[in-house]
N, C-alpha and C positions, 0 to 999 in steps of 0.2 A: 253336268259335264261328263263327257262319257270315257274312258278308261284308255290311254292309248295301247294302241294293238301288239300286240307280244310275241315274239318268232322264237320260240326256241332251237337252240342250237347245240348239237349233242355234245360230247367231250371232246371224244373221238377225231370231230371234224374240226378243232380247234386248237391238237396239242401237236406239238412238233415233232417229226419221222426221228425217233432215238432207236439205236440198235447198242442192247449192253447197256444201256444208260447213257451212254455217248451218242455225240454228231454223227450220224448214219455213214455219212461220206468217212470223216477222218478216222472212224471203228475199218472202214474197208480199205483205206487207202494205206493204217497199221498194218492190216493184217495181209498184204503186200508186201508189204516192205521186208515182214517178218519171213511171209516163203519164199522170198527171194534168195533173203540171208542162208533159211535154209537149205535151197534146192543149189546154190551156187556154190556154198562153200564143202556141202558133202560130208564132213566129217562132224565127227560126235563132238567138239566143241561147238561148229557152226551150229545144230540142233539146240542144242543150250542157250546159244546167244539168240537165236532166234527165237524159242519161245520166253525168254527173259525180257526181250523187246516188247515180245506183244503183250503179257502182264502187265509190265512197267504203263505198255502206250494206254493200255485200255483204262487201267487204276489213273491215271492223270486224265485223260479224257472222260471218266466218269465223273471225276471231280468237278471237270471244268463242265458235263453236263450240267449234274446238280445246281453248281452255281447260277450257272444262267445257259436255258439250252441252245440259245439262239448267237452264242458270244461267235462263234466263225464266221457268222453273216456280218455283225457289227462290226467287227476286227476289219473285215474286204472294205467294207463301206469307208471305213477312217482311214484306212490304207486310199482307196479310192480318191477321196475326197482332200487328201493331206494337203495339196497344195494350192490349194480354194481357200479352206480355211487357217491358215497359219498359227501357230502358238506364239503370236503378239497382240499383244494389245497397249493401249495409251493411247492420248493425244494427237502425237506427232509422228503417228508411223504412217508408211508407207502405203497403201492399201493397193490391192494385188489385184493385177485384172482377171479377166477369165481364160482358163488356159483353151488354145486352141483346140486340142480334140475333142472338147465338151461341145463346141459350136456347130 
C-alpha cells in the first residue's frame, strides 16, 4: 500500500499576524488611543498618561497573546453568537428560535 501524499506547509503560512506579541489590530488600536491621549491633552502629565497607557495596554495584550493568540476572534464569535446559544440547559427549557438577522 502506498504512503499517503504529504503537502508541507511552512510555519510562517500557519501562525497568526502578532505585532509585540499582541493581536495586531488591538497592539494598533492601543497605540491610538495612547496619541490621542497625548496630542489632545498637550501637557507633560497628558505625555505620562499616554505613554503609561500604552505599556499597561501592550503588557496585558501580550499576555492575552501568549495565552491564546486568536482570543479576540473567539470573544466577537461568542459575542456574535450569544443569543442562539443561551447559557441554559435542562429538560424543560425553553429552546430559542433563530434570530431574524441570521436569516
Amino acid at each position: 500500500m502506498e504512503k499517503p501524499r504529504e503537502i508541507l506547509i511552512h510555519q510562517s503560512c500557519n501562525r497568526p499576524n502578532l505585532l509585540l506579541g499582541c493581536d495586531r489590530e488591538l497592539v494598533l488600536l492601543a497605540a491610538l488611543f495612547s496619541a490621542m491621549l497625548i496630542f489632545a491633552l498637550v501637557t507633560w502629565w497628558g505625555v505620562v498618561a499616554g505613554i503609561v497607557l500604552w505599556i499597561v495596554a501592550v503588557a496585558v495584550l501580550s499576555r492575552m497573546g501568549k495565552a491564546d493568540p486568536m482570543l479576540r476572534q473567539v470573544y466577537v464569535r461568542h459575542v456574535r453568537y450569544r443569543p442562539f446559544y443561551p447559557a441554559k440547559s435542562g429538560l424543560f427549557t425553553r429552546s430559542v428560535s433563530t434570530p431574524r438577522r441570521w436569516r
